[in-house]
MARBAGU-147975 format. One record per residue: y, z, x of N, C-alpha, C, O in turn. Coordinates in steps of 0.05 Angstrom, whole numbers, plus 5000, padded with zeros to 4 digits. Layout:
YZXYZXYZXYZX;...
END
This chain:
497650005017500050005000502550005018503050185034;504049785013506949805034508150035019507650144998;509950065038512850325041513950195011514449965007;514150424990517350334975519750374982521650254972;520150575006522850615013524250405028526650395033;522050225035523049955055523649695034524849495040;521949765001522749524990525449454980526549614965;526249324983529549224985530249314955528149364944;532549364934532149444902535349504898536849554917;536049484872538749514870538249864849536149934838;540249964849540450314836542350204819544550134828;541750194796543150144760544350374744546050384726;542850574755542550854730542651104742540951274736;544251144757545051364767548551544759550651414763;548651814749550851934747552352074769551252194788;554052064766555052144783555252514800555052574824;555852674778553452954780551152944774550053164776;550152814769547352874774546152784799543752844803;547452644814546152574838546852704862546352634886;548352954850548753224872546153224891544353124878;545453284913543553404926543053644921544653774908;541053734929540853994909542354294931543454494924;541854214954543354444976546654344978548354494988;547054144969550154134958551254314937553254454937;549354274920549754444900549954794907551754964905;547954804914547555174929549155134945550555304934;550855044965553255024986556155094963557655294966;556254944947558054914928558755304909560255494907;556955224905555355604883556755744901558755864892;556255764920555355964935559155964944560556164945;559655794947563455824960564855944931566956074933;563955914910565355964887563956234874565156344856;561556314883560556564881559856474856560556644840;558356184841557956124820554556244817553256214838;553256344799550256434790548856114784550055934771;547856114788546255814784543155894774541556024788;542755794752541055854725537455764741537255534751;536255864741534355864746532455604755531055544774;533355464723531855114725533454954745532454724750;535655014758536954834777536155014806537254974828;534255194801533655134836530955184836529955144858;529655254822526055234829524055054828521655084822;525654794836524654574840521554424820519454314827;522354464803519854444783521554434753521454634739;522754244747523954214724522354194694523254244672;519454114704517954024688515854214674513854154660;516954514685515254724686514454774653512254824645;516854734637516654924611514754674598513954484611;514054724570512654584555514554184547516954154545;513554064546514753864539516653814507518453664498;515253994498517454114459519454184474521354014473;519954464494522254594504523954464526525654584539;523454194528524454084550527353954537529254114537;527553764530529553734510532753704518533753794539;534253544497537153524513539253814516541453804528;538553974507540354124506540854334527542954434535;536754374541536554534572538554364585540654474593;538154064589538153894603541653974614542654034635;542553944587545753854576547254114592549254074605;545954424589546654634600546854634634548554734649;544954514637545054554672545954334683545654324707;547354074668549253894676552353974677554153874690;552354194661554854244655555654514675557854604680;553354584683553554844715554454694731556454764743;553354424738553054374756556354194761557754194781;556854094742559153944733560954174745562254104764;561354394738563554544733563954614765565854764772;562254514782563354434814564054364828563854434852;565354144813566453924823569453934819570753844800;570354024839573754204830574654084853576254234864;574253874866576553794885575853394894574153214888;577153404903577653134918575453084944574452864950;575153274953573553284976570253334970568453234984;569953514945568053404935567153214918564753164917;569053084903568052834890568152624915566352464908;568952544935568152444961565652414973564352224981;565152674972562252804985560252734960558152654971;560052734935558152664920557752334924555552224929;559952204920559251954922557751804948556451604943;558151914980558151904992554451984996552851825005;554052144991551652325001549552174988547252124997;550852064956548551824930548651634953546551514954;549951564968550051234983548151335004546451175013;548251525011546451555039543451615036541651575052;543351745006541251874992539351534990537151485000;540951364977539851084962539650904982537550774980;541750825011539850805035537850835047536750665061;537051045042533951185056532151075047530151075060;532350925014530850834989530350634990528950544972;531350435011531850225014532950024992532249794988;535650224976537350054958539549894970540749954991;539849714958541249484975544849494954546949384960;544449644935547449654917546749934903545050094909;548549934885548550284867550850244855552850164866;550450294827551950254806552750434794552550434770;554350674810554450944792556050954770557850794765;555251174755556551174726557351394733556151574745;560551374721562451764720564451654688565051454675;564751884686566751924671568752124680568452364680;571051974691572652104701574052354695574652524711;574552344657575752554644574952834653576553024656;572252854657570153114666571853174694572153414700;572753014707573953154745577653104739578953084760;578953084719581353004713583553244725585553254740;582253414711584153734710583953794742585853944751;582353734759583053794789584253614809584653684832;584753394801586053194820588453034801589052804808;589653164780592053044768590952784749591352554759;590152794734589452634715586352444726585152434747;585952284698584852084705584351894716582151804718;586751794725587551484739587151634765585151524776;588051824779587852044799584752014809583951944831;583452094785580052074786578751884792577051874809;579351754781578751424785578851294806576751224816;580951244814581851244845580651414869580151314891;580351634863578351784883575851724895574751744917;574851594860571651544872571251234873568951154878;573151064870572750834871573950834909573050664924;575350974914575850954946573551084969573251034993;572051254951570351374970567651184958565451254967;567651044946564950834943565850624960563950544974;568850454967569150354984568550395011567850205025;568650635019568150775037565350925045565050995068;563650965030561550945030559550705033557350705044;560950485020559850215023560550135058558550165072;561550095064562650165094560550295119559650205140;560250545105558950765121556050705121554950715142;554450635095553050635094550250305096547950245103;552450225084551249965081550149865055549249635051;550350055038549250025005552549884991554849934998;551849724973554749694957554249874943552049944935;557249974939556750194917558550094901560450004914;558950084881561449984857559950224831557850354830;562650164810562450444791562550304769563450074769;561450444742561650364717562950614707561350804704;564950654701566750684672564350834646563150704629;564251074649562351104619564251344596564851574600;564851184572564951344556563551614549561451624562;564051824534562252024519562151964490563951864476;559552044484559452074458559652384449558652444428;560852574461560452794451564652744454565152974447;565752684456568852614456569752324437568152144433;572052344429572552214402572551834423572951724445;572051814400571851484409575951344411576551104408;577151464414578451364415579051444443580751314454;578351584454578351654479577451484498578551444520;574751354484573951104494575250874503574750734523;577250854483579050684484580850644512581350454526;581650954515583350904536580650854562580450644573;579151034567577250924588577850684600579050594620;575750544568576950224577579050104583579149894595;581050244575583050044583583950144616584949994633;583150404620583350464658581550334668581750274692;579350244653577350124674578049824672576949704691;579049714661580049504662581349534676579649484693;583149574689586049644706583849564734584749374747;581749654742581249684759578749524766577049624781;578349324757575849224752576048964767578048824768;572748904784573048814807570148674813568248764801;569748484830568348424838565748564860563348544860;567848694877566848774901566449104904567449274889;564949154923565149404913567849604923569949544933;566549854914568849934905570749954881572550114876;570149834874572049694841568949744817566449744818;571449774795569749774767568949614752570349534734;566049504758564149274750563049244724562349034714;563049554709562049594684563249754662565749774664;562249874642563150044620560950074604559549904593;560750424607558550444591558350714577559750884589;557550784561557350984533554351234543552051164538;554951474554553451674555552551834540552951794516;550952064549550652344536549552284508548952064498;549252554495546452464470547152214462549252094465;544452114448545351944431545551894404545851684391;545252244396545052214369547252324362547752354338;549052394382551752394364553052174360552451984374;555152154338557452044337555751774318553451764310;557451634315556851284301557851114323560051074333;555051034327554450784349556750564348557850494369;557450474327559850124321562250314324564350194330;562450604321566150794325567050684353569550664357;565450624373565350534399566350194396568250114410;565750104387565749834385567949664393567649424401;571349844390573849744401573449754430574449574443;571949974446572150044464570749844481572049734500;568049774475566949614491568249354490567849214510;569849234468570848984458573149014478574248794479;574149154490576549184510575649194533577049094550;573849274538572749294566571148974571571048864594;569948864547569148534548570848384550570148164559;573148414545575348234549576648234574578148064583;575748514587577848574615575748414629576548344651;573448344624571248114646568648434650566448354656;568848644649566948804642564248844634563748894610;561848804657559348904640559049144621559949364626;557849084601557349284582554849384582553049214579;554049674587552249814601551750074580551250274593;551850134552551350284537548350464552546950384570;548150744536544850784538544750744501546350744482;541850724506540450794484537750744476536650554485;536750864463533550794465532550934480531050814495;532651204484531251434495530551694477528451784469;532751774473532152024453531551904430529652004419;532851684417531851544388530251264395529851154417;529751224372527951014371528750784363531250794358;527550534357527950304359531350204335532650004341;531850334318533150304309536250354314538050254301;536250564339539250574355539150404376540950404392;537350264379536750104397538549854380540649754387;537349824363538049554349541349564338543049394334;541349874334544449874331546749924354548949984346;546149904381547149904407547549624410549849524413;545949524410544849174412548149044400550048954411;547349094368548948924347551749034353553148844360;553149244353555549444352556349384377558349244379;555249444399556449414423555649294446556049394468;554449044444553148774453553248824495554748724511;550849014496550449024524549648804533548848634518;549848764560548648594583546348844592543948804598;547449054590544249234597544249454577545849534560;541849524583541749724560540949934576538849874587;541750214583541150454593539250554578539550574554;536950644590534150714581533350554567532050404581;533450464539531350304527529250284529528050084519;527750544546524750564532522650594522520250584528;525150694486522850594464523250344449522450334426;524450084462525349904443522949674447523449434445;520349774453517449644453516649824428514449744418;517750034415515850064383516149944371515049984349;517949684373518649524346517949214361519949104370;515849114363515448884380517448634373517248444389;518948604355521348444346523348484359524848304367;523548774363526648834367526348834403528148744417;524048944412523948794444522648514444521048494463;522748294430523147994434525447974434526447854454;527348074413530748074416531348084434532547884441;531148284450532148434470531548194494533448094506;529048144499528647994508529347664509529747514529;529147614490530847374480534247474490534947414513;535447554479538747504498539347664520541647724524;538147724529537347744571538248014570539948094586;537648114558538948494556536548604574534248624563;536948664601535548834619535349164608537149274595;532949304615533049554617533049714641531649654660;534549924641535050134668532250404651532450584635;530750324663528150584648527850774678527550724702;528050964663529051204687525651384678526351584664;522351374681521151534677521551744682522051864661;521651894705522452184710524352334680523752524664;526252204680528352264661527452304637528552494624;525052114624524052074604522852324599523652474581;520252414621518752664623520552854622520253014604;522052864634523453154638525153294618525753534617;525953014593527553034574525553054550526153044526;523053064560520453114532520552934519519952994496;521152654523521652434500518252374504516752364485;517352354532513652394538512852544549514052574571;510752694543509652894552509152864586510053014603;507952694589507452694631507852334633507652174614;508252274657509251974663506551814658507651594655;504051764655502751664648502451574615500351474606;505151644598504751674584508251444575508951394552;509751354599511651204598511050864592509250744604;512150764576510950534572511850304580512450104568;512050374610512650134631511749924632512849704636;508749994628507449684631506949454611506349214615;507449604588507949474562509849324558509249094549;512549384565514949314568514949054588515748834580;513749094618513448914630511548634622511748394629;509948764607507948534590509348434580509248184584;511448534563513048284536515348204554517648234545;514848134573516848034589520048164596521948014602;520248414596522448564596523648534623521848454638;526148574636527748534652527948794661529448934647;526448934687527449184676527749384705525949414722;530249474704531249524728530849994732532050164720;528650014752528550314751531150324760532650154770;531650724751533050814755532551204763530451314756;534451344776533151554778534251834759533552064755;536951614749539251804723539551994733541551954747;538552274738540052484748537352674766535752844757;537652554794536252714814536853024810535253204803;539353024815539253434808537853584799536853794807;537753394772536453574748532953534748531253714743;532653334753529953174746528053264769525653294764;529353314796528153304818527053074834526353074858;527052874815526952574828528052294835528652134818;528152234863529552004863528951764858526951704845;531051524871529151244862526451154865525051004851;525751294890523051194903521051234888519151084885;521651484876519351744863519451494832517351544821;520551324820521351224806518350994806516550974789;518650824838517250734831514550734844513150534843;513850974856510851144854510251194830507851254828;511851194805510651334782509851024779507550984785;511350814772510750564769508050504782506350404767;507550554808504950554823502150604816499950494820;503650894798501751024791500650984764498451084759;502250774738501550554721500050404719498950344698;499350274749498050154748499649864772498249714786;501749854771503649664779502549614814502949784832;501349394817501149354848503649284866505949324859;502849194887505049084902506748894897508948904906;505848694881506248474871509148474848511348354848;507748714827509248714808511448944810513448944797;510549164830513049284843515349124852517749174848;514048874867515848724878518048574862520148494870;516848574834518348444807519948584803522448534804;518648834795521449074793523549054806525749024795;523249074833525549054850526948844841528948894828;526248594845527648344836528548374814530648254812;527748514792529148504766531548694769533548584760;531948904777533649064792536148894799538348874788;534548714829537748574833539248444815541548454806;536048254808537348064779539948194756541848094744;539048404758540348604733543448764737545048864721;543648694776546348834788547848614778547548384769;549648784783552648684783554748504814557148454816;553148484827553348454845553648114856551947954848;554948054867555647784884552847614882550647704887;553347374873550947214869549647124899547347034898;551247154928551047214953549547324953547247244957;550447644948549347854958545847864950544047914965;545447784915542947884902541347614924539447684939;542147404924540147224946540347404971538247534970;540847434979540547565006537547795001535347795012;538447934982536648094984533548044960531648184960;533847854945531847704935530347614961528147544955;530747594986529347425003528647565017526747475030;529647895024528348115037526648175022524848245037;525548194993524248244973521648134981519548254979;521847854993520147694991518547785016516147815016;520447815040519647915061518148115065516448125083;518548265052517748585053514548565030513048755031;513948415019511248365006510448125020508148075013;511247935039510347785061509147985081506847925087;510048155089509748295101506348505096505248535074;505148605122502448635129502248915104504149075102;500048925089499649225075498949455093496749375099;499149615102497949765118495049915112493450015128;494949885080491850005069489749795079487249825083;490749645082488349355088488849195120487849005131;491249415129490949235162489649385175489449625170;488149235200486249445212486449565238484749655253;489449535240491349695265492749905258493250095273;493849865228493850055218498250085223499750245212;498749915237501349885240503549715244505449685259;502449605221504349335201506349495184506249635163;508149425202512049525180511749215165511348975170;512349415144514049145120516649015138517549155156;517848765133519348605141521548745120521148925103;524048595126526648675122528948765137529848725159;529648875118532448915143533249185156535249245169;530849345146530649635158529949545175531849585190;527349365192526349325218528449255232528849305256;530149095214532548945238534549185249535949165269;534449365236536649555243539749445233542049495240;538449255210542149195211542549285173544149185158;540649495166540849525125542149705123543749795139;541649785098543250015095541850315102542950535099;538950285113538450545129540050645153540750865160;540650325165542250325196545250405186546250505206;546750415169547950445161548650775153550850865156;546050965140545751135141545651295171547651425179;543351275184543851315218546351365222547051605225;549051095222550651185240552851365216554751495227;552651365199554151565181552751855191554751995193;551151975196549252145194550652215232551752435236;550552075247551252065285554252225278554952435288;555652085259559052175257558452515248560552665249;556852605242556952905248555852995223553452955220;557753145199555553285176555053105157553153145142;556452905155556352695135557052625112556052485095;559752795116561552865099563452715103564052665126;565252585076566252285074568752545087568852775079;571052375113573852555110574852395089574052165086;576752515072579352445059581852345068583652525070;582452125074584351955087586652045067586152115044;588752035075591752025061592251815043592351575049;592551935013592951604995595551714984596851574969;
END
């Protein structure tokens, strides 16, 4: 079985607190003399019953963890640490999702916010070698007109390259609020040239699916994976190129399935789905991209069709039609490349651009040489 951390892959579905490290987090606690709740450090999220797992544990120890992010220097350092984290993973881009309003009150508004982490993803992209660019995500637990303005900041700032805001997309439960109340919001953010990146189709079932779809017309759909209970509504889906970001870990951890053997990855992949892993919130979950697609592995998915994954991934970025060939062709390399279960030396590296020293691991390295690996804060 080759390395997944060497297979080349783009990161779709990641938050922006949630992709704290977890000794960031205890570093953080610990300067603020904050208590930190039990399920965020005994590394075993999955401990309680799958009934008790649920959005609301989940929702509680997002909001600990959230409530630490009180400066500039740490919204720097989170973005920074996801790029070096998703290097190692051998991700070739990362598409983080924030909602700025949540870090507003410590750095002078939102536009303030915004600017913070769109400069330290520039800068991370730099350091690391991963593109990193941001998506813009509404709440659904905040009035939709709020949305409104989002979009219209993320428009302000919306961009090709990284650094800049590539997307717009709708968070947190999904059973609050009315799905189409959103609907100005995304219609503003489509007009500013904006991917539309909703979730839905995790906690509910095929029918918020279909009303995500119709109301607020993604190019992706965040989780979406239960929109295989309705085999129509994933031909739809499939029929107008709506990719899914299916985050298993996330799935388990949030009790939507009892244990990952029980995720319906491969089904999805059968009816031809587009469908890009994700790791949504390492903090909480305890797992990252890689672990994403070992569970995939562990489906049943060989090398072959891992290798799809990945490609569907790039396919699914937002990213420079350059860039996704570039790394469509490391893809290719890296399953060109010798298996090590079946070589009989036993030390065949996958091909790519980790061997060359020129990816975004090498990229990691010399971020990692510059000392703790902590982004400085330049004068803006």
């Amino acid at each position: 079985m080759r390395d997944l951390a060497a297979l080349p892959k783009a990161h779709l579905h990641l938050h922006f607190t949630g992709s704290m490290r977890l000794e960031t987090l205890v570093e953080l606690a610990t300067a603020t003399r904050t208590r930190l709740p039990a399920s965020l450090l005994d590394g075993d999220p999955l401990r309680v019953p799958a009934d008790r797992r649920g959005w609301f544990r989940f929702q509680r120890a997002y909001d600990t963890a959230r409530a630490l992010v009180r400066s500039e220097e740490t919204m720097r350092r989170l973005v920074l640490e996801a790029a070096m984290d998703d290097a190692a993973e051998g991700s070739r881009r990362l598409e983080m999702q924030v909602d700025p309003t949540s870090y507003a009150p410590f750095v002078g508004g939102i536009t303030p916010a915004l600017e913070i982490i769109l400069d330290a993803a520039d800068q991370a992209t730099a350091l690391t070698g991963v593109e990193v660019a941001v998506i813009v995500a509404a709440s659904r637990m905040r009035h939709p007109l709020d949305g409104r303005t989002l979009a219209r900041l993320a428009v302000r700032y919306a961009g090709d390259s990284p650094g800049r805001v590539v997307g717009f997309g709708l968070s947190n439960d999904e059973r609050a609020g009315q799905t189409a109340s959103w609907g100005p919001a995304f219609a503003i953010a489509r007009r500013g040239g904006l991917a539309c990146v909703p979730h839905g189709g995790e906690l509910l079932g095929p029918e918020h699916v279909r009303e995500v779809v119709r109301a607020l017309g993604p190019t992706r759909l965040g989780h979406g994976v239960r929109t295989g209970e309705d085999p129509a509504l994933l031909e739809e889906v499939v029929d107008r190129g709506i990719s899914l970001e299916v985050c298993p870990a996330s799935n388990v951890g949030l009790g939507v399935y009892p244990c990952a053997q029980e995720v319906p990855l491969p089904a999805l992949l059968a009816h031809g789905a587009q469908v890009a892993l994700g790791a949504d919130d390492p903090l909480l979950f305890q797992s990252r991209l890689v672990d994403q697609y070992e569970i995939a592995r562990s489906l049943g998915c060989d090398d072959a069709a891992l290798a799809e994954l990945a490609r569907g991934s790039i396919r699914a970025s937002l990213a420079s039609p350059r860039s996704k060939q570039q790394w469509l062709a490391q893809v290719e390399d890296w399953l060109a490349g010798p298996d090590p279960a079946s070589s009989a030396t036993g030390d065949g590296a996958p091909g790519g651009a980790r061997d060359r020293g020129d990816g975004p691991a090498a990229g990691r390295r010399e971020a990692d040489q510059r000392g703790s690996g902590r982004p400085e804060a330049p004068s803006r």
